[in-house]
Wavefront OBJ file of the C-alpha trace (Angstrom):
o trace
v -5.439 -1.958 7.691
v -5.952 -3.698 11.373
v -4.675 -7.124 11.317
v -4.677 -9.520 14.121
v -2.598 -8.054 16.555
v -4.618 -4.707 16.072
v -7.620 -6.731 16.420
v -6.238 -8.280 19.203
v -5.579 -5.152 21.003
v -9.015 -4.268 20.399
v -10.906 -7.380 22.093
v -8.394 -6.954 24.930
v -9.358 -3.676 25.964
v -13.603 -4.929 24.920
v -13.126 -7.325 27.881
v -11.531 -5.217 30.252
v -13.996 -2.719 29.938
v -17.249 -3.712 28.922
v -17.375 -8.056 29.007
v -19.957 -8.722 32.151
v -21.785 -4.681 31.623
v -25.363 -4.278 30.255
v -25.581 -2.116 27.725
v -28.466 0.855 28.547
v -28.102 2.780 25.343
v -27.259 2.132 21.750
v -27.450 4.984 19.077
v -26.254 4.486 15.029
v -25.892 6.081 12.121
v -27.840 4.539 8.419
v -24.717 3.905 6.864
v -25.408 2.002 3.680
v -21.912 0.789 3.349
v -21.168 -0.517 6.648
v -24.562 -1.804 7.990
v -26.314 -2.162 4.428
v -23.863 -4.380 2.591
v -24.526 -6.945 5.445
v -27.961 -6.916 5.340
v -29.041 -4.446 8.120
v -29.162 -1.447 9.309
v -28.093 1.071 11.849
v -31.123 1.402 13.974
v -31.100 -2.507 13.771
v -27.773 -2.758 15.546
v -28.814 -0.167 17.825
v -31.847 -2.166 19.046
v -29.840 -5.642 19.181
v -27.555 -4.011 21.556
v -29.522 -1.795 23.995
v -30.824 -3.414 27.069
v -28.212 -6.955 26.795
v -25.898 -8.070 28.623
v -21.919 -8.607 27.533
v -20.802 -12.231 27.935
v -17.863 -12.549 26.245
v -15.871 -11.200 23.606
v -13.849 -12.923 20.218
v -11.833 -13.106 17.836
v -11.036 -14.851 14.790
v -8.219 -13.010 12.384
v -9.295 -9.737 11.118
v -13.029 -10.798 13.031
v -14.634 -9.577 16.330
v -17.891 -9.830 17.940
v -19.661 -9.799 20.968
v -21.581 -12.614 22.498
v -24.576 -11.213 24.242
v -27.123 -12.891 26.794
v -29.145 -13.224 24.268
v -29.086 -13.087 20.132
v -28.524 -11.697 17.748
v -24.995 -10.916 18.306
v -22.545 -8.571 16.301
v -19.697 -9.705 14.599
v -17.711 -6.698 13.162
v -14.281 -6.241 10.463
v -12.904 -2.936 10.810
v -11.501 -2.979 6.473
v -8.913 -0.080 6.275
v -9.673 2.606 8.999
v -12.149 0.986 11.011
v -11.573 1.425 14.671
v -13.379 0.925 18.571
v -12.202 3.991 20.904
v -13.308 3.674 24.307
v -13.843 7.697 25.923
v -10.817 7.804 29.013
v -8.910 5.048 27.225
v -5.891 5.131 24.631
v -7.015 1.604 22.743
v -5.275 2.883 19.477
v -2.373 1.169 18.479
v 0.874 3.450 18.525
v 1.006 3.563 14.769
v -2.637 4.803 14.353
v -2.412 6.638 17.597
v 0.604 8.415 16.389
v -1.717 10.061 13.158
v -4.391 10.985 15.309
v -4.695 15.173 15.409
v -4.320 16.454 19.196
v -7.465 17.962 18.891
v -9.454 14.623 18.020
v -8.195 12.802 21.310
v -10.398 14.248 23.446
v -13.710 14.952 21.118
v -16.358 12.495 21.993
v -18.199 10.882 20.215
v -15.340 10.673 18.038
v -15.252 11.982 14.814
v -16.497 9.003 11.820
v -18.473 7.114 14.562
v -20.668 4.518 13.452
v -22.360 3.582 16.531
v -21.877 4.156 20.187
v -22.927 2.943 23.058
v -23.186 3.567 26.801
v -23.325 0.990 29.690
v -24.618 0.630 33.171
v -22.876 1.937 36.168
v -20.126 1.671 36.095
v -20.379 4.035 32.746
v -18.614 2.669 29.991
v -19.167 4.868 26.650
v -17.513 2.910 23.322
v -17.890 3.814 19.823
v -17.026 1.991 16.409
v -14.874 4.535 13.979
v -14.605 4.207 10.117
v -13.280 6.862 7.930
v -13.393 5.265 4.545
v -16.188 3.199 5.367
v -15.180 -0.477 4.202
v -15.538 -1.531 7.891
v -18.974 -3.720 8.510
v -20.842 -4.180 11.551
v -23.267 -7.562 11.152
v -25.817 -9.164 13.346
v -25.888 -12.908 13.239
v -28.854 -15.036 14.791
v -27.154 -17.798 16.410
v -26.021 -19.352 20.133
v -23.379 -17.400 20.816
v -20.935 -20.899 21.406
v -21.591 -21.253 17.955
v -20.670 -18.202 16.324
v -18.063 -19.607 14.696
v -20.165 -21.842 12.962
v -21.195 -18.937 11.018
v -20.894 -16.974 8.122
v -18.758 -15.330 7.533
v -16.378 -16.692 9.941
v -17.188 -20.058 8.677
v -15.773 -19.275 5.199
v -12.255 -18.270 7.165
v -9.498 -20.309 7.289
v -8.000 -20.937 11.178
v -6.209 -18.026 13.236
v -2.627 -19.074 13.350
v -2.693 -17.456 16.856
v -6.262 -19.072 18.468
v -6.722 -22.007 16.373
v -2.795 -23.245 17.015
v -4.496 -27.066 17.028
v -5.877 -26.440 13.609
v -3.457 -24.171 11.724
v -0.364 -26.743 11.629
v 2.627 -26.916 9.739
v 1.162 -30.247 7.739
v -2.384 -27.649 6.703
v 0.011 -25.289 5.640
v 1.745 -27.458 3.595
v -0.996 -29.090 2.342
v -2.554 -25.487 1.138
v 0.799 -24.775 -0.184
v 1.048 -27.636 -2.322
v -2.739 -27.457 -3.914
v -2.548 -24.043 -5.172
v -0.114 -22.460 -7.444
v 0.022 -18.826 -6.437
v 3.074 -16.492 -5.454
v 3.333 -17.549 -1.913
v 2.435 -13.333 -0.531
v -1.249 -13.870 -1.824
v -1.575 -17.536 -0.303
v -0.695 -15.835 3.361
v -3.458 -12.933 2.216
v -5.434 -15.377 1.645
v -8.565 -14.965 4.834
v -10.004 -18.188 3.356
v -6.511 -20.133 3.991
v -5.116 -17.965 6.726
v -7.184 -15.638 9.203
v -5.814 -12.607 9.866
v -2.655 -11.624 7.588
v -2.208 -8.639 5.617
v 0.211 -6.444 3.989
v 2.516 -5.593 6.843
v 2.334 -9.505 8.761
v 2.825 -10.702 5.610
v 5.771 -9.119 5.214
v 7.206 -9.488 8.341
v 6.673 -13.147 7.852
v 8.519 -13.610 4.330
v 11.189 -11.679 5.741
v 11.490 -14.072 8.397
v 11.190 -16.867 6.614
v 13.638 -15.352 3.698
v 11.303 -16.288 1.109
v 10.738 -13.771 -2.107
v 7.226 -12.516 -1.699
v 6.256 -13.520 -5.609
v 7.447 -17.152 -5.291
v 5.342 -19.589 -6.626
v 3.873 -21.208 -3.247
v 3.836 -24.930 -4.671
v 8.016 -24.109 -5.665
v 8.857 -24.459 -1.826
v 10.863 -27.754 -0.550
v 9.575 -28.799 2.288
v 12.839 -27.424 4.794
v 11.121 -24.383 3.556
v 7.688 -24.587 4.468
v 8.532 -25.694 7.936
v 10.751 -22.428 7.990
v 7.828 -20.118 6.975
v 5.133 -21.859 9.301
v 7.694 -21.120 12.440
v 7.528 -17.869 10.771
v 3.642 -17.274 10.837
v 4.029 -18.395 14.372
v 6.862 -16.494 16.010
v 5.145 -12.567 13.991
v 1.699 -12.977 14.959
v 2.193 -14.722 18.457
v 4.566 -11.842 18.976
v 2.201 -9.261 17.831
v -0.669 -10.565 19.217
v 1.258 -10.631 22.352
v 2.707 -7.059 22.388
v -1.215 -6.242 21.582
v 0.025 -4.816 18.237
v 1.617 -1.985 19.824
v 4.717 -1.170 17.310
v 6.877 0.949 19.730
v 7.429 -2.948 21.635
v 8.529 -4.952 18.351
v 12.137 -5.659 18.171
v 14.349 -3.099 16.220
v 14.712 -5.641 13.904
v 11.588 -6.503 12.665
v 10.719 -5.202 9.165
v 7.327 -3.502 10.691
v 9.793 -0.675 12.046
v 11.055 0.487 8.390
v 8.909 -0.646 5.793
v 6.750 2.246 5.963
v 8.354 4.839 3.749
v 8.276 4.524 -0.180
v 7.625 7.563 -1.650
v 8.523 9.889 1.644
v 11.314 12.178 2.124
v 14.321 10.871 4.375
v 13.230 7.451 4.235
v 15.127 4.520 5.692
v 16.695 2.331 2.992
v 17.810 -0.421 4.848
v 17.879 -2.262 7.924
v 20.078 -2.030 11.316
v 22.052 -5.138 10.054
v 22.753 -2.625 6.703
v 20.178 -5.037 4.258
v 18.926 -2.804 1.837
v 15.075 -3.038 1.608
v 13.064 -2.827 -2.119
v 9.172 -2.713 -2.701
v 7.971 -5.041 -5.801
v 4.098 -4.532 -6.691
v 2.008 -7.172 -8.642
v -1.720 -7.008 -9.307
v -2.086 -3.785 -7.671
v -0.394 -4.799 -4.272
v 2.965 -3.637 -2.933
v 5.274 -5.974 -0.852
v 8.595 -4.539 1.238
v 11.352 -7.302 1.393
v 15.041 -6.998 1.821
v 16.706 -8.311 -1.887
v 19.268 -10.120 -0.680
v 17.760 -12.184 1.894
v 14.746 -13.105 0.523
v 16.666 -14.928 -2.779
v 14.235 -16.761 -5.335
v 14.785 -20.159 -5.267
v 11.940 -21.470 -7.636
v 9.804 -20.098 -9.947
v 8.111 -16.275 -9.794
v 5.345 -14.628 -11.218
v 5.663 -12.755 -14.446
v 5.181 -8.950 -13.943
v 6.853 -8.216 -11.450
v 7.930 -4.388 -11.056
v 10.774 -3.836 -8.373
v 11.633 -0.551 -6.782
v 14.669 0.012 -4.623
v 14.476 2.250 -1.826
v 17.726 4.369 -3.248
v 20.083 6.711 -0.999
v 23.040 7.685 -2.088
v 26.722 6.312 -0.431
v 27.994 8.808 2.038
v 31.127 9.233 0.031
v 29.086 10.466 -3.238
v 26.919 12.629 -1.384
v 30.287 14.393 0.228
v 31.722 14.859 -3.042
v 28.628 16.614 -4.073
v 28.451 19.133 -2.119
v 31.912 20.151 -1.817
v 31.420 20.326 -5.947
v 28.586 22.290 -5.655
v 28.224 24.867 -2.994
v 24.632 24.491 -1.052
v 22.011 27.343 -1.364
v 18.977 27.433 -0.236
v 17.209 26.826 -3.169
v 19.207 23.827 -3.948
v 18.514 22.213 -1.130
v 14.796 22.808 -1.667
v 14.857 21.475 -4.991
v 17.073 18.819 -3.855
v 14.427 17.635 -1.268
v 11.750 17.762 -3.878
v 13.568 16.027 -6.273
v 13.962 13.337 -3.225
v 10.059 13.644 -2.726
v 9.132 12.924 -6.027
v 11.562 10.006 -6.676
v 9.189 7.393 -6.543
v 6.710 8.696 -9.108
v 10.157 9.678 -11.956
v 10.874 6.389 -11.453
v 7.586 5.009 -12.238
v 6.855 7.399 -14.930
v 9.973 6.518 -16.526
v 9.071 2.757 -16.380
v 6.074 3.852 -18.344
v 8.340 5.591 -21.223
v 9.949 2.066 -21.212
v 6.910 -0.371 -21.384
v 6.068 1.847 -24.684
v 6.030 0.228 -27.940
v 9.051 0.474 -29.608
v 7.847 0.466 -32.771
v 5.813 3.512 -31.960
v 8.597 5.635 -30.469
v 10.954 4.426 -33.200
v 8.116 5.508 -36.170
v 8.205 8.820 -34.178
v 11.923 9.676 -34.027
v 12.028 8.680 -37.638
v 9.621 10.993 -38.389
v 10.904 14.090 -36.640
v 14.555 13.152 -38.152
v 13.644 13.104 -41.748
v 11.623 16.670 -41.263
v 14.786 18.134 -39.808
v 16.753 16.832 -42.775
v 14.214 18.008 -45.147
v 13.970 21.246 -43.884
v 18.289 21.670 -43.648
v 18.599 20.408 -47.032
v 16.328 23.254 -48.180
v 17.667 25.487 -46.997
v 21.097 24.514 -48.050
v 19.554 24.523 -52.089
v 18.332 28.037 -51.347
v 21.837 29.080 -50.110
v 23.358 27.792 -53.040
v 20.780 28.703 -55.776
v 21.958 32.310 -54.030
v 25.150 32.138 -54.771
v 24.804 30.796 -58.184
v 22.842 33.806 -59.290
v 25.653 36.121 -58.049
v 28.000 34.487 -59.683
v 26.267 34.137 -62.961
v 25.103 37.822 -62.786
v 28.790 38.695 -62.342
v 29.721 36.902 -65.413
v 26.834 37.588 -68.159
v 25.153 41.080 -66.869
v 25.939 43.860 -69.252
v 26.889 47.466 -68.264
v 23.762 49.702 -67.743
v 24.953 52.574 -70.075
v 25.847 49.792 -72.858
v 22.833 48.825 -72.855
v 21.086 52.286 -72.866
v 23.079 53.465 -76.054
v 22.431 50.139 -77.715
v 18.772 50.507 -76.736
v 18.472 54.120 -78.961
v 20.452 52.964 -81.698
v 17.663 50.991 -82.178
v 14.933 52.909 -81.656
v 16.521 55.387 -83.748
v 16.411 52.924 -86.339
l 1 2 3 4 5 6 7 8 9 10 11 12 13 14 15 16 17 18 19 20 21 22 23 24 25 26 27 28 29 30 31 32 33 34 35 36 37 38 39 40 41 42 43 44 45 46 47 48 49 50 51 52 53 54 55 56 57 58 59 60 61 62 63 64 65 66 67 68 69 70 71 72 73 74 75 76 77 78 79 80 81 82 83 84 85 86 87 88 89 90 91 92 93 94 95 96 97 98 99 100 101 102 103 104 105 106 107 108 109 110 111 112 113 114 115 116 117 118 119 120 121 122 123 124 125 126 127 128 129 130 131 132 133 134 135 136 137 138 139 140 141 142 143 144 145 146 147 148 149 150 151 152 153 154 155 156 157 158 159 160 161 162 163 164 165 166 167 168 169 170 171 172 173 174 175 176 177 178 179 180 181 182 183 184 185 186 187 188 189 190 191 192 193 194 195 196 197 198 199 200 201 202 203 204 205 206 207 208 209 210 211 212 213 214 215 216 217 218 219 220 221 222 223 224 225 226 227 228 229 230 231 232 233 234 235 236 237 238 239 240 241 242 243 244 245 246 247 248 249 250 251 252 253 254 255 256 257 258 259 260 261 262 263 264 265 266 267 268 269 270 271 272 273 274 275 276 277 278 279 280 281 282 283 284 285 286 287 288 289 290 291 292 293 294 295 296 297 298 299 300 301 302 303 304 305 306 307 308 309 310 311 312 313 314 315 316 317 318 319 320 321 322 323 324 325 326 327 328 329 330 331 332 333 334 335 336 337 338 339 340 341 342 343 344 345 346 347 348 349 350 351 352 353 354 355 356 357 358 359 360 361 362 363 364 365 366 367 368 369 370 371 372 373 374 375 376 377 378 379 380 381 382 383 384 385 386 387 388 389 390 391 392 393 394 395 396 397 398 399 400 401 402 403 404 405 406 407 408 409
């Protein structure tokens, strides 16, 4: 998902290119999710925008909008895969950029598009992406120095990167200390924080060596000045580098936290930390173990998962035990491939009742000792009838000539 460095980026390259243009044609799609589920529509935004003038452009976390000569003026959240590509320009970030199929850089209008729109000489085309569709695009009826002012951006907390006079390290303390939360979903938080998500948030913690699931009202107050520098240092950076990921530092979490459940993926860090994902309530946090120690109390649930690779000395004994063939290696890499979900499938096993899988075993024992102890009578009962024929049985002829006597009789 953008965050703000990606949005950033994004109202960078919207004043370079189109801050100070008028805007001769608008055209958008009816999409219910991302115009209807803000209360417009499409051809609404269309209209707003054709024929008015760019002032300036903002931004406010995960927020952006436009303020035009006149309202209303769009304010716009990209959710997971939103995105603005400008036709000539490369505005993705290098991470998004880096997914992008070579045959969908040059296609305009691009493929998803939500609306476009084409300016005044000098001709400026833009459009506004969204795969999934959780991105919205809103119109809000308001002086455009007051924006702000306005929902939604009124409901979110201060940008740690614009609002530096407002987000300081006495309101984050103050937050910290009136909620009792693990101190990941208090950064999450847009209403406390605008603009941090899964991978700033990370970064951050990692920083700050604080474990992720930490109660946020456990922290000593050393601490919480350590974690505001934190917020500070990632998303100034970020915002500064414009959220392009090839210019972090080789150090920063950002650069290996992106491979659970890949083949080949980094473990650990340069410095040799190993790295570990934990997941509670459905989201997934990347921190390095033995940095980020707890050092207060931490929410119940939580379900660790090491990034595992093997030491290099266990691996060489390996294969000079076991010759490599081509179809061991291939089952070796799919074995590697699959590694996440045998671990989590095997967690599963474990969180089953015990009384269940005990009553089960049980079960299946006593059938298999039933069944051997029958046939162990039958084997028996066998031999006892050979034995007692043996002993008792009476010579055919005997019995013949006995037999006539009698009937002769």
């Amino acid at each position: 998902m953008p965050e703000i460095a990606e949005i950033a980026r994004i109202v960078h390259y919207l004043r370079l290119h189109l801050v100070g243009k008028t805007i001769k044609k608008a055209t958008a799609i009816d999409d219910a999710n991302v115009f209807g589920k803000v209360g417009t529509t499409g051809s609404e935004v269309a209209a707003a925008l054709t024929g008015k003038k760019v002032i300036s452009a903002g931004t406010q976390g995960k927020y952006f909008w436009l303020v035009l000569d006149h309202p209303p003026h769009p304010v716009m959240h990209f959710g997971m895969t939103g995105w603005i590509h400008i036709k000539g320009e490369q505005t993705a970030y290098t991470n998004y950029y880096k997914k992008m199929k070579p045959d969908e850089l040059d296609v305009w209008p691009p493929k998803y598009w939500k609306f476009k729109l084409q300016t005044e000489d000098p001709t400026v085309e833009i459009a506004f992406t969204d795969s999934r569709r959780f991105g919205r695009v809103r119109l809000v009826d308001c002086p455009g120095e007051t924006i702000r002012k306005h929902s939604p951006l009124v409901e979110n907390g201060p940008d740690p990167v614009v609002d530096i006079n407002i987000f300081t390290e006495d309101y984050l303390k103050k937050k910290m200390r009136s909620r009792h939360v693990p101190i990941k979903a208090l950064l999450l938080d847009q209403a406390t924080i605008s603009g941090i998500g899964n991978w700033v948030g990370d970064e951050v913690l990692y920083h700050a060596k604080l474990h992720p699931e930490q109660y946020c009202d456990d922290f000593d107050d050393a601490q919480i000045k350590t974690l505001y520098e934190s917020i500070r240092f990632v998303c100034q950076l970020a915002v500064d580098k414009l959220g392009d990921s090839d210019q972090f530092p080789e150090d920063w979490l950002f650069n290996y936290r992106w491979g659970k459940g890949t083949k080949g993926a980094t473990s650990r860090l340069p410095n040799g930390e190993n790295l570990a994902f934990l997941t509670v309530g459905g989201r997934t946090s990347c921190f390095a173990p033995n940095v980020q120690k707890k050092t207060g109390r931490v929410v119940p649930g939580v379900k660790e998962e090491p990034l595992e690779s093997e030491p290099e000395e266990k691996v060489k004994v390996k294969k000079a035990a076991k010759p490599k063939t081509a179809k061991s290696k291939v089952a070796k890499e799919a074995d590697e491939e699959d590694q996440p979900i045998k671990r989590k499938h095997k967690t599963d096993e474990d969180e089953m009742p015990a009384k269940k899988v005990k009553s089960t075993t049980a079960k299946g024992k006593s059938t298999m000792a039933k069944q051997a102890s029958a046939r162990s009578a039958n084997v028996r009962l066998e031999q006892d009838k050979k034995e007692n024929k043996k002993t008792t049985e009476i010579p055919a002829e005997a019995g013949r000539r006995r037999s006539g006597r009698l009937q002769g009789r």
